[in-house]
Every structure is written in C-alpha cells, then in structure tokens.
NUMI-139767 format. One record per residue (C-alpha): residue in three letters; x, y, z. Coordinates in steps of 0.5 Angstrom, whole numbers, plus 500, padded with zeros to 3 digits. Example, Ala and Ser with C-alpha at 12.3 -4.5 7.8 and 13.67 -1.06 7.14 Angstrom:
REM residues 2
  resn   xx   yy   zz
   ALA  525  491  516
   SER  527  498  514
REM end
This chain:
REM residues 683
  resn   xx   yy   zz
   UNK  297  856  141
   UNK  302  851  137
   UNK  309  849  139
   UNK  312  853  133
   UNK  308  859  136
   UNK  310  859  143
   UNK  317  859  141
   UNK  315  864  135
   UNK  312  869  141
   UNK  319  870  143
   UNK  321  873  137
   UNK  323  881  138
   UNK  319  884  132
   UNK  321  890  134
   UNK  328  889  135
   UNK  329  885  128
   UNK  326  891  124
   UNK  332  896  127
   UNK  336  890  126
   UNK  334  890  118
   UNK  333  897  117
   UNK  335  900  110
   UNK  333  907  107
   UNK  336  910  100
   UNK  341  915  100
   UNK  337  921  103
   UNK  334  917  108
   UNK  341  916  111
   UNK  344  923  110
   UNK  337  924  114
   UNK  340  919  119
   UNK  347  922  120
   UNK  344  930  121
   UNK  340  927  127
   UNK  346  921  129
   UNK  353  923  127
   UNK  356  918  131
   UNK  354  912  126
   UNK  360  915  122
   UNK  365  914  127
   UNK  371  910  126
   UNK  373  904  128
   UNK  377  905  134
   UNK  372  911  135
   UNK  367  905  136
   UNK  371  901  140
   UNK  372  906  145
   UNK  365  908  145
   UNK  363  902  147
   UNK  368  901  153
   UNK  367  906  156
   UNK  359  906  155
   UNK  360  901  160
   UNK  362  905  165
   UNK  368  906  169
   UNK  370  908  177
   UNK  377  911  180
   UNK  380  907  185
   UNK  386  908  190
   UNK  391  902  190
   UNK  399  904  194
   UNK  397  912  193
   UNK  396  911  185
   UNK  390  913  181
   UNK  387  907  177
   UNK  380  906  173
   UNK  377  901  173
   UNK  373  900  167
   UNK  367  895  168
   UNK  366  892  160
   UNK  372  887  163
   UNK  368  885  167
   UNK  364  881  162
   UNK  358  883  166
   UNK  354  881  159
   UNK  356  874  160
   UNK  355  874  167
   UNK  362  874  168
   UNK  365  868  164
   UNK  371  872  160
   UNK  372  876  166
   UNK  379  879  166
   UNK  381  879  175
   UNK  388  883  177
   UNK  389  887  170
   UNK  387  895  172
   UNK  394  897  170
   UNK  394  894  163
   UNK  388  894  162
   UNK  388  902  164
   UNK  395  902  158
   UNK  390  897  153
   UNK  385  904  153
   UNK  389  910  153
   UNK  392  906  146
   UNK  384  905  144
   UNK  382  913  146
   UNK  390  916  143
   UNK  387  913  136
   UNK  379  914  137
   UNK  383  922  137
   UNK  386  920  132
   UNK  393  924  134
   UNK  396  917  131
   UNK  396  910  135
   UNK  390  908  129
   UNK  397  908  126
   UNK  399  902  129
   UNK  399  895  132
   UNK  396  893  139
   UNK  400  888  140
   UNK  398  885  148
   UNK  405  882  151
   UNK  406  877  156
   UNK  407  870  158
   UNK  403  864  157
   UNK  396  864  161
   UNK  396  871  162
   UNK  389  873  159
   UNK  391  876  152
   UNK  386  872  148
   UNK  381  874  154
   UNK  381  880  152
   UNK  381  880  145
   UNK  375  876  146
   UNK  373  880  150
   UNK  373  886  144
   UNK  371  882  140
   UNK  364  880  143
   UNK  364  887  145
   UNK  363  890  138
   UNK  359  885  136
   UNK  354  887  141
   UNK  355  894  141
   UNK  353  894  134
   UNK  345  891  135
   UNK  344  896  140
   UNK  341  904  139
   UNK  348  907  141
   UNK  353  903  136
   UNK  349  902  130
   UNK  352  903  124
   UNK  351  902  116
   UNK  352  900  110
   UNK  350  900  103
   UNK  348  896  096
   UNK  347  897  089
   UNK  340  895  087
   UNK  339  896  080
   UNK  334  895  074
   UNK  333  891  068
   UNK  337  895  064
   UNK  343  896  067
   UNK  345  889  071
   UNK  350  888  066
   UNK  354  893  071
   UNK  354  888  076
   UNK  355  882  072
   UNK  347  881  071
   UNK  345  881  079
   UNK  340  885  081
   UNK  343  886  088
   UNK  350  887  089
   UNK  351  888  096
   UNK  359  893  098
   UNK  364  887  098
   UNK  368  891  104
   UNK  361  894  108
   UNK  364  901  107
   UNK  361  908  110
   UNK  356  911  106
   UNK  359  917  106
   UNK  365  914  101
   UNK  359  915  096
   UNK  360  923  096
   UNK  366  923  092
   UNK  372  926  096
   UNK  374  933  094
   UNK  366  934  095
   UNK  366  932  102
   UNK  369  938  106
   UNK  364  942  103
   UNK  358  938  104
   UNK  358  936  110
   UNK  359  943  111
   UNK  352  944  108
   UNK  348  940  110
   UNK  351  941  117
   UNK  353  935  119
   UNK  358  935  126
   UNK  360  930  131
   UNK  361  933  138
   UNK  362  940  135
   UNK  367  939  130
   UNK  366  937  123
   UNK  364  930  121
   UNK  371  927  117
   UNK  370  921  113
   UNK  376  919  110
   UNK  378  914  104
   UNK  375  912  098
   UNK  371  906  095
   UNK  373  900  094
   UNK  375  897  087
   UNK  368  893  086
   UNK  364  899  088
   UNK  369  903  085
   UNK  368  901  078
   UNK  361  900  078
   UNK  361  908  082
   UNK  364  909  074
   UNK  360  906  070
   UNK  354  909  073
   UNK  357  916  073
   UNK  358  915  065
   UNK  350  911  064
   UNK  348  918  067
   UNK  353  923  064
   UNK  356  926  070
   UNK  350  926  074
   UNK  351  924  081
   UNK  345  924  085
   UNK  342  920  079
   UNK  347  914  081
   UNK  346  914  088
   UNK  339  913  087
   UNK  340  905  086
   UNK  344  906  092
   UNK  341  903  098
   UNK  343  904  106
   UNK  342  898  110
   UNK  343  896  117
   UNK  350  893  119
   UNK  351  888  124
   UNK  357  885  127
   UNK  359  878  127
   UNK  365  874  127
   UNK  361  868  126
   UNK  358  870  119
   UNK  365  873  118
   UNK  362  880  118
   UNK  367  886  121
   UNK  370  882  126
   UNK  376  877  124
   UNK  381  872  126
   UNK  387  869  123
   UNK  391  864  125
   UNK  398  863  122
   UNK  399  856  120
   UNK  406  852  117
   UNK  409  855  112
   UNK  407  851  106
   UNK  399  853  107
   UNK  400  860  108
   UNK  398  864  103
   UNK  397  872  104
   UNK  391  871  099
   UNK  387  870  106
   UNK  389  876  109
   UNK  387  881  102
   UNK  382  876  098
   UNK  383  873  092
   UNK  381  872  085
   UNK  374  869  084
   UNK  375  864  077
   UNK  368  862  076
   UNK  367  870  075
   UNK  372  871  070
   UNK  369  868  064
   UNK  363  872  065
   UNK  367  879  066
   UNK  373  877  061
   UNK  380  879  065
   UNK  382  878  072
   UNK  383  884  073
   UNK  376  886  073
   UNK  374  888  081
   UNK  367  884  079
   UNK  371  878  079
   UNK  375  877  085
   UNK  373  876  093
   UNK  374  881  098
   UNK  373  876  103
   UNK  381  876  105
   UNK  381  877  113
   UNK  383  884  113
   UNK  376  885  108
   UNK  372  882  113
   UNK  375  887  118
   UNK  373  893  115
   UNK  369  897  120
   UNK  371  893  125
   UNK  377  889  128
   UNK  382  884  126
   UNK  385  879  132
   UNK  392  876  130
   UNK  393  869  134
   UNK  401  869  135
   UNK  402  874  131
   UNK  409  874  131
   UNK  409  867  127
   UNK  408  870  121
   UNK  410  869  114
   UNK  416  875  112
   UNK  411  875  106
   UNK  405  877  112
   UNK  408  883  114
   UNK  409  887  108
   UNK  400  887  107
   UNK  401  888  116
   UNK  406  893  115
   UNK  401  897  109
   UNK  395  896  113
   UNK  397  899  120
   UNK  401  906  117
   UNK  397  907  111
   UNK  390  904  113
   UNK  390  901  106
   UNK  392  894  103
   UNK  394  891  096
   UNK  389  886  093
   UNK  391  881  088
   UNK  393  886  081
   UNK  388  892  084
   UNK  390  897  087
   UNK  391  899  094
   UNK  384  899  098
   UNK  384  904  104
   UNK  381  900  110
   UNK  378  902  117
   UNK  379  898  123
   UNK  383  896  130
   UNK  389  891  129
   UNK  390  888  135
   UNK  395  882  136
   UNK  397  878  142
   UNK  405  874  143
   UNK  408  871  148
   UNK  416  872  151
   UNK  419  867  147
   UNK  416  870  141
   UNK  418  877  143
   UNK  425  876  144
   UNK  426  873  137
   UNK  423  880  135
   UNK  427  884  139
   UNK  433  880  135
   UNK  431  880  128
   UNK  433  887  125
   UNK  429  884  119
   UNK  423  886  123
   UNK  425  893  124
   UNK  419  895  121
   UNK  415  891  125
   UNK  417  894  132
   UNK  416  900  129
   UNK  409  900  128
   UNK  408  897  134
   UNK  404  899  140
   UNK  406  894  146
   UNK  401  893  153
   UNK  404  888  157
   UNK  399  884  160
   UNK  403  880  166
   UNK  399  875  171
   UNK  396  877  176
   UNK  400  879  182
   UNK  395  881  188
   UNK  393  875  191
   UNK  386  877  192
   UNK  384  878  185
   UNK  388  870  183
   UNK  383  868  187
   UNK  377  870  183
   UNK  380  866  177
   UNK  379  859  181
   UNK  373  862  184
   UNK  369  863  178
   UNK  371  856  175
   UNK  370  852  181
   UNK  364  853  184
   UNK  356  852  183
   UNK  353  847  179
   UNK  360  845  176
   UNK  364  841  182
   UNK  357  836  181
   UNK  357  835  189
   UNK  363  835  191
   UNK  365  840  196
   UNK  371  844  196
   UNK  374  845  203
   UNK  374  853  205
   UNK  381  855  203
   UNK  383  851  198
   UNK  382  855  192
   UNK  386  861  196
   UNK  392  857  198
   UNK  392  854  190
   UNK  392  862  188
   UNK  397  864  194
   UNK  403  859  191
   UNK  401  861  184
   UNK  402  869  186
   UNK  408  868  190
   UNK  412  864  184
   UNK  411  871  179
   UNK  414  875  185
   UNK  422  876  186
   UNK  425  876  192
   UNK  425  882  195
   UNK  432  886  197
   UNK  430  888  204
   UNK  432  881  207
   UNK  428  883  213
   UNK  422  882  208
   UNK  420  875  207
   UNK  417  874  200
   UNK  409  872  204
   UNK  410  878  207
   UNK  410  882  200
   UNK  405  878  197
   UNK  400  880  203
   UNK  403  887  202
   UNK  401  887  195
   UNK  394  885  197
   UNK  394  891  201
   UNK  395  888  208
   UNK  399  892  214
   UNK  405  890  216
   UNK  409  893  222
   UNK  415  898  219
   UNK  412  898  212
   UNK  407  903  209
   UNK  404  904  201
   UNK  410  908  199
   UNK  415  902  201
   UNK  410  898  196
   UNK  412  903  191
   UNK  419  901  192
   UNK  418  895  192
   UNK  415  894  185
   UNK  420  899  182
   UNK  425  895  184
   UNK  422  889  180
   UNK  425  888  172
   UNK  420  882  171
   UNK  415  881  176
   UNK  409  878  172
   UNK  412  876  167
   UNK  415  869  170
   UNK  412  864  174
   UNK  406  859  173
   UNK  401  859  169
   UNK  393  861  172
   UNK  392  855  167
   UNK  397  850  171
   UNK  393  851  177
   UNK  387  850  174
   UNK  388  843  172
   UNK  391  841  178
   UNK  385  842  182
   UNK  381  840  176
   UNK  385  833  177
   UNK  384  833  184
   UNK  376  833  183
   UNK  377  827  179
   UNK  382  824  185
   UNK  379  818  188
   UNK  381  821  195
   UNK  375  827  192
   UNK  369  822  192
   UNK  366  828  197
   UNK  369  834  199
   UNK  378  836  197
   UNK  382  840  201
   UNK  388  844  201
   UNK  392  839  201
   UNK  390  834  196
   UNK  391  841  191
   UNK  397  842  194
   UNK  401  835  192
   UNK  397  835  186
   UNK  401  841  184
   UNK  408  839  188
   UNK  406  832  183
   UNK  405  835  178
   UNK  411  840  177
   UNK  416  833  175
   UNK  412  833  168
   UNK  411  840  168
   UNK  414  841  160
   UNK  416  849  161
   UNK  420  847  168
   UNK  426  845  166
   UNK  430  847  172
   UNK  432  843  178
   UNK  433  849  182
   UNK  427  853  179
   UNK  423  846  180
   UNK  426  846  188
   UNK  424  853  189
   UNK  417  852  187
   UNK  417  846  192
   UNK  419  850  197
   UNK  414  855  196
   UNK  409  850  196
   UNK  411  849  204
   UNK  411  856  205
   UNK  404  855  203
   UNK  403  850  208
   UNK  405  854  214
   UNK  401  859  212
   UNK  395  854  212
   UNK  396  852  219
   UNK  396  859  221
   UNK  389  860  217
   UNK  386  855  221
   UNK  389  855  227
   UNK  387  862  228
   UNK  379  859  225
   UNK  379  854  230
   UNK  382  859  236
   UNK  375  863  233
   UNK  369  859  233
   UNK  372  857  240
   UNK  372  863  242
   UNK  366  865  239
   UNK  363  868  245
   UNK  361  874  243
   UNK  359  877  250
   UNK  366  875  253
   UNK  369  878  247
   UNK  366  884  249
   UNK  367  884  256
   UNK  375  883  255
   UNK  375  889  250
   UNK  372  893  254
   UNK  377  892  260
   UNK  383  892  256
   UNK  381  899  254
   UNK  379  902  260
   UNK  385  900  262
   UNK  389  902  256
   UNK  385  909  257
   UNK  388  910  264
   UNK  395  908  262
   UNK  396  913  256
   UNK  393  919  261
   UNK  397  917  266
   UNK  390  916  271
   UNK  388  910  276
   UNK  382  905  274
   UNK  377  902  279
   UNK  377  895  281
   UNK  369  893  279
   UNK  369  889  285
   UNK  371  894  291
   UNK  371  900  288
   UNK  378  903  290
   UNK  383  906  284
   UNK  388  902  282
   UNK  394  902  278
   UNK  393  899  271
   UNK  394  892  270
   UNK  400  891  266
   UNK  400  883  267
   UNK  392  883  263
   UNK  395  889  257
   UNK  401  885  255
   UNK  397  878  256
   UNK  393  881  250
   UNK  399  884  246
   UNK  403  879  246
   UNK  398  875  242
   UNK  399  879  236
   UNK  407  879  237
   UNK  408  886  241
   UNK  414  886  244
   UNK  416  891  251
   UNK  418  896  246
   UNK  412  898  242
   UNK  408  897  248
   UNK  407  904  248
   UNK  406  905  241
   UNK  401  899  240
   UNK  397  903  246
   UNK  397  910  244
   UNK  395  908  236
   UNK  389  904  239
   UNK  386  911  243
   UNK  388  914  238
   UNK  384  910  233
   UNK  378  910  238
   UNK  378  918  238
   UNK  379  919  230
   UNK  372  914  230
   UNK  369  918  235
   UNK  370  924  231
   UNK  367  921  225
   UNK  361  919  229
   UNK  362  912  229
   UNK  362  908  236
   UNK  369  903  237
   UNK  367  896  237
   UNK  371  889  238
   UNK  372  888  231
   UNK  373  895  229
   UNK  381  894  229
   UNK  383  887  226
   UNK  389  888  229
   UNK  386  888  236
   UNK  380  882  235
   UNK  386  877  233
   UNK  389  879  239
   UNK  383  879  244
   UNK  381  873  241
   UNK  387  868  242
   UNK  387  870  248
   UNK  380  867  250
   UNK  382  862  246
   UNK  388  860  252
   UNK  383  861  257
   UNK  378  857  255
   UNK  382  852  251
   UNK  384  848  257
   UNK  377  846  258
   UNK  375  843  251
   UNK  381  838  251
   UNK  382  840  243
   UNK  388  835  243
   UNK  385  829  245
   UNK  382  828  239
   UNK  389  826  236
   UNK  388  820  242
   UNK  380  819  240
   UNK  379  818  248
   UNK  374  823  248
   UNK  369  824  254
   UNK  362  826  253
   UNK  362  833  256
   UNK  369  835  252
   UNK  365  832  246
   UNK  359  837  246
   UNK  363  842  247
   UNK  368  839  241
   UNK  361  840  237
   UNK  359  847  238
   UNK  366  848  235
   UNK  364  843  229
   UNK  358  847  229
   UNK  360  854  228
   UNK  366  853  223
   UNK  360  850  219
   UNK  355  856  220
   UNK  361  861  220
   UNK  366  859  216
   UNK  363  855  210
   UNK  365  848  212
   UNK  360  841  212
   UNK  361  837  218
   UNK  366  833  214
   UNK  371  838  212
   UNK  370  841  219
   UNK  372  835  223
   UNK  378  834  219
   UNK  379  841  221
   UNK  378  840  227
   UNK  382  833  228
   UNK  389  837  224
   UNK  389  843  228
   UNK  389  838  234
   UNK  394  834  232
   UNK  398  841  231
   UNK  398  842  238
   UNK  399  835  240
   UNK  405  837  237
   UNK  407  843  240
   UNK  407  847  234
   UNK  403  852  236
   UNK  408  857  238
   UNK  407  859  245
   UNK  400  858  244
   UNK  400  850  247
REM end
C-alpha cells in the first residue's frame, strides 16, 4: 500500500456519501414524511442539539439545578469546558427551549451579560461548534436546495448551469405560501404530532428566478421545481456556511453592507440594473447565518447605523438588503458584552429599542471554590507544564483568592467572608444550614459581577512556571506573590483600598494554607490506621455509655467504670468543641451511627470528616513528640528522628501527591510553623 493510500484508508466513505447527498424535489418530500425534524428552526435546532447530550438534576442549597452536559465540551475532551455555570446556563436554555416553542423569545436577542473573563465567548463558541457538529450527524441533518437548469434556459441565471440558493434556504419555501397549510396537510407532513409550520419566503435571488420559470412554463408549478435539486447542508463558520461572526470595528470601517451583503458590480453588465437580485452578494453576515447562527462580538459597540438591520432582524425575522426588498431570515442572534457597556446602554435612551428587544443571561465568575479550581486544572496540567511539578494545593489557593474576591462581605459579622466561601462550596459550618446560604446569596446586589478575573490568575501562575525559582517544581507561595506583584500594574485595579483589600485577602489565603498542610502533615503522621482505629473504637464505647447513662469496662481488670471524660474531650477539643456542646457533639455522633445502621451500612473512623479530624490531631499530639518535627528547622537531626521523618516524607508523596522535593519543603515549613508556636494549642 502507497503512502497516499494509507492515508486514503481513513477516508469514511460512507460518511461523505451522507454528507453529499442530493435528491430532486420528490425525493426530499420522501425525506420530510419519513424525518420531519430536517424542517426545524434554527432555535429549534439549537435546542435539540443541547439537549441530545443530555442533561442530569442536581441539589445545590435545597434548589433544583439541570446541569446540561454539552457545556462540558465532552466532543473536545473538555477544551472549551464551562465549570461553575449551572444557573446561567439553566437561564441561557430555558431562553433557547421559549423560542424553540415559538411563545416569542425567537424574537429577541440573546444578550450574555457580565464582567470580563466570565466565559461568554466560551459559550458562544460552544454553540457554535455545537451546531456545526450537529448538523454532520443523522439527528440534525438539514437541507438545502439549487437550480440546475438545461441549455435553453440558463439566461435565468445569468448563463449558469448551477445556481446554488444564495441564503441555503428550507426547500419547503419552495411550495408557495398561501399552498402550504393545505399541502402539508395532504401529504401528512407532521413533526411530533402537530402540523409541520414553515414560514417565510424565498429570497430575491430565488425569488426572481422562481418567477421566471413559473412564466417559462405558463403557471405549472411542478414543471419549475423539476430543475430544483435538494442537497445536504453542512454547517461551517470556517467556510462561512450558517454560522457567522461579527465584529464591530471603528467607526470609519464599518459598513452595514457586511451584515446584509452588498452589490456585486461585475454582474451588472451582464444583468444590466443593480437591482436585479442576480447581481448582488448575499454573503452579508446575517446571509450567512440563515439557518443558523449569528455571534455579535461586543455588540453593544455597534454603529447607531447597525441597529436599525439588528432591530428588523430580531422582532421581524427579516433584513433590508441593499435596494431589495425585506428578506425573511431564520436564525439565533446571540451577543455578549461586558458591565461597562451595558451601563452605557441602560443610560442611552436612543437605544430603547434595543434593551427592548433584548433577552439578557447574566454570565457572572465563578463563585464556588471548587468549580474555580478545574479552570486552573484544565490549563495547568499533564503534557502542558513540560516537567516542572505543580505543588499540591497550589492551583487551589490561586482559586481560593480569585473566588473570595467576587464575594461581598456578609452582614452577619459572626461569619467571616472564608467561611462563606467554604459554605458556598457546601461545607458545614456549626450554626448554618443551606437555608442561611440562601440568604446569604439574597442579600448580595452584585456577587459575581466584580473581582478578579479567571484570566489574571492564569497568567500569573503561567509566570510563575517560567519563574527562575520554577526550574523543577512551584508551590503556593511562589503563585501567591505573583499575584500580590502582579496587582500593582493591574490596569482595570485603579483603587488603593480595593488594591489593599485584595493583599489582604491574599493573607487570609496564606493562613488558610497553613492550616492545609499542618492538618496534611498531622495526617501522614499519624498514618497509622490501626491506632486510628483502636482510638475511635474507644471514644465510641465511651461516647455510647455516656449518652445511655451506663458504665464501661476497663479492658485490663474487667471492672465497670465511669466514662472517661478526660479521653472525650482530649478528642473534641481538637475540633473546637467547647463544654457546652459536649453533649450536643456526642449525641449527634450516636445518632449518625444509628441513621448508618439503619441504612445497612457499618460506621468506620472515616465515615464523619468531622471526627476523623479530630481523632487524627489527637494522635498526631501523641506521637509528635517522638519524631522531633521541629528539629528540621535547626538541621541537628539524629538518625532515628530522621527514619521516622522519612516515612512521613514518604506518605505525603503516596498520599497527597507530593515529589520528594515539594514534600520536604512541606515538611521543613510545617516545622518551621511549630517552631514558631503558631500551632494553636497544637505545640
């Protein structure tokens, strides 16, 4: 086999055949009996082609979400994918499905509202590969038509034996309009039960030479569309085929000829009038789009001159081509801007109009730690980082400063704004449930829609990777002076005491971080499972004989005794359960045993987070003392404290994702933390 035909062999024949197909006129009826869904609309597409993904329900502070997976960009393996978004996106959706019904949003513009960096083009993008993929399959196939016409009759088209539709129209425009109700009915054309609606006429193109031939053959219809043939529509933004793109420029190059084409002046000597439909170019942006979709790139910076082709386009489905008359159209108009330009609209009363035939999806950052996190994931690992490790934690405390400056301060001062983060997140938090998280996001006015960008942060850590400190690995803190550096040349932070905020935010991290990695070190520490085990299993028998009001007995002598206090509240206090609570703390533990046992499931020392924690720094206490963490920091370190340093070293690289390296910086840190005595009580 030659080269040409190793690389032939993975041509899908099969494939382009479907891809290519075309039929007359009859053979595309045929087509529509047995698949009425090639006639949809262009939202109806959309929409479809969401949901042909699928979607799932999930729970998030007692409210319903969908979360829909073509935002996950699975087609890409996930390179476009929008993380934190199931609110907006949910909105963005329930737009698509209104004007897929037709109960009129297919009216209006899909304007995607927020603050830089949020995604928008993300998701426009998103759309946009969507349908272009959607339509190569079998389920969103869609049609088209051209005029093929013998000998004697090519001076209809200007002596062109093909004459491709200029707009890639619906066939069905073909059958003229005060016919169709009743011929569809006929020939039983129905989409899910109800009569298949195709609305619209041809374009002028189409039109003229739709007249002509009627005039040729003297009336007869069915003569005309004999020289029509169906052909199969592939979308492509590439090759500018119902996907479309604009992009306003300064005000001396814009011209509205780009959005509704413009007149062809070679043509018109051979046609003899601009205004013979033959002799202009329907590739204006909205020509393109037919079928399709439109993306305005910061829409809101258009030309006056703009909004007059924008406003038709949207409310009556139809545009004003140069000297022709209005040209119905079928497409999704979706734009995106930012806050600045939004409020220049608001307080423009010229643009009235506008805002009035605007649907707007506010698309704000990210505000749950956890989905913040898979942005910097996704970017920064694998193949990408070229061998230089990334430190556990790192990408974390980078998304933990960018979430927490998009919060606002909440007004319970007993709450502090780390702690709302973590609640956000879904962690629990003594003396909050999900209904206070509810209130808490009623209370905001523009959580979301301020703070630092996603895209600030990832260059920040993209310059800590080329930092001459990153040869091997980074770590947290190498990340989080990039980003205190960085916020002094920050162009969009002109306030000081915004500036000053988010260095202070920028420690609150820090101690967050200390926290992180003392509690890491406590547990590969404390690793030993059995002891773990053996420590749990007491303080429940004791915890058990307390709440019952019974005696326990001593494994040694066999006499009942009197529950341990000092051995309870050596383990509670670890996780800050004061006097008071004790007995709150010790009946919620039984009775989470007993709902576990009920379920058929079996309690374990991991089965509550809460207790793990603290059965784990209370064997760390105990066995601190023997490794001599805190002589790392004076590098006089004995033989046998060394060994046993190891094996920590060792299961913070098994157990937590660490190298050798990343982990004795760990290490030496969490000593130095200690040697400090700022290890709260721990030391």
């Amino acid at each position: 086999m030659s080269l040409i035909e190793q690389i032939a062999s993975l041509q899908n024949y099969e494939e382009y055949a479907d891809l290519t197909w075309s039929g007359g006129f009859e053979d595309y009826l045929s087509l529509v009996q047995a698949r009425p869904e090639v006639t949809r609309t262009a939202y109806q597409r959309l929409y479809d082609m969401i949901m042909s993904y699928g979607s799932e329900e999930r729970t998030d502070n007692k409210k319903q979400l969908t979360h829909y997976f073509f935002f996950d960009d699975p087609k890409s393996g996930g390179r476009d994918a929008v993380f934190g978004m199931d609110i907006p996106l949910m909105r963005l959706v329930h737009v698509l499905k209104s004007a897929a019904m037709g109960y009129g949003a297919q009216k209006r513009i899909i304007l995607l509202h927020g603050p830089v960096g949020s995604a928008k083009s993300t998701i426009a993008r998103l759309l946009k590969q969507g349908l272009e993929e959607y339509s190569r399959t079998a389920a969103g196939a869609m049609y088209t038509y051209e005029w093929r016409l013998p000998a004697e009759l090519r001076h209809v088209t200007g002596g062109e034996e093909v004459f491709p539709c200029p707009m890639n129209e619906e066939p069905l425009r073909l059958i003229p309009a005060e016919w169709r109700a009743e011929a569809f009915e006929r020939l039983g054309l129905k989409r899910e039960g109800r009569p298949i609606k195709v609305s619209g006429d041809l374009n002028p193109a189409c039109r003229l030479i739709f007249r002509e031939l009627l005039a040729h053959y003297e009336g007869d219809w069915s003569k005309v569309v004999s020289h029509v043939r169906v052909k199969r529509l592939v979308l492509s933004e590439r090759d500018r085929v119902g996907i479309g793109t604009f992009q306003p420029k300064d005000e001396k190059n814009q011209d509205a000829t780009e959005l509704t084409g413009d007149i062809n002046y070679k043509k018109i000597a051979l046609f003899g009038s601009d205004s013979d439909p033959r002799a202009f170019n329907f590739d204006g942006e909205f020509n393109i789009s037919n079928r399709g979709l439109i993306e305005f790139v910061e829409i809101l910076k258009l030309d006056v001159a703009f909004l007059y082709d924008l406003l038709g386009a949207t409310q009556e489905q139809k545009i004003k081509p140069k000297k022709f008359p209005q040209t119905d159209i079928d497409e999704v108009i979706i734009g995106h801007t930012n806050e600045a330009e939004y409020r220049k609209l608001l307080g423009n009363e010229f643009m009235e109009a506008l805002r009035d035939r605007t649907i707007k999806v506010d698309v704000p950052y990210i505000t749950r730690y956890s989905q913040e996190i898979k942005i910097y994931r996704k970017d920064f690992s694998g193949d990408r980082l070229r061998g230089v490790h990334v430190a556990p934690h790192t990408l974390e405390m980078a998304a933990m400063w960018g979430v927490l400056t998009r919060l606002e301060e909440p007004k319970k001062h007993s709450l502090s704004l780390l702690q709302k983060l973590k609640l956000y997140d879904g962690k629990m938090i003594d003396g909050y449930t999900q209904d206070d998280v509810k209130e808490l996001r009623k209370e905001t006015a523009r959580e979301g829609l301020d703070g630092v960008s996603p895209r600030y942060i990832q260059d920040k850590i993209s310059n800590a990777l080329v930092h001459e400190r990153a040869a091997t690995s980074i770590n947290p803190f190498l990340v989080l002076n990039e980003l205190a550096s960085g916020l002094r040349q920050h162009s969009m932070i002109t306030d000081e005491k915004l500036r000053a905020r988010y260095l202070e935010l920028i420690e609150v991290v820090r101690g967050e971080y200390d926290e992180l990695v003392k509690r890491e070190v406590q547990r590969a520490i404390s690793a030993d499972e059995d002891a773990i085990k053996r420590l749990c299993a007491n303080y429940i028998d004791h915890v058990k004989a307390y709440t019952r009001k019974e005696r326990v007995k001593n494994p040694y002598t066999g006499q009942p005794e009197q529950p341990d206090e000092r051995l309870m509240r050596s383990i509670e206090s670890k996780i800050d359960i004061s006097e008071s609570r004790k007995d709150d703390f010790r009946r919620e533990v039984m009775n989470y045993i007993g709902a576990l046992a009920l379920e058929g499931r079996t309690f374990s020392f991991d089965s509550n987070d809460r207790l793990r924690e603290a059965l784990e720094k209370k064997l760390f206490e105990d066995q601190k003392d023997t490794i001599k963490l805190t002589s790392l920091v004076s590098n006089v370190v004995d033989r046998e404290t060394q060994e046993k340093i190891d094996v920590v070293r060792q299961r913070l690289v098994r157990d937590f994702g660490y190298t050798d390296e990343s982990a004795g910086d760990v290490l030496q840190y969490v000593a130095s933390i200690f040697a400090r005595g700022d290890a709260r009580g721990e030391r």
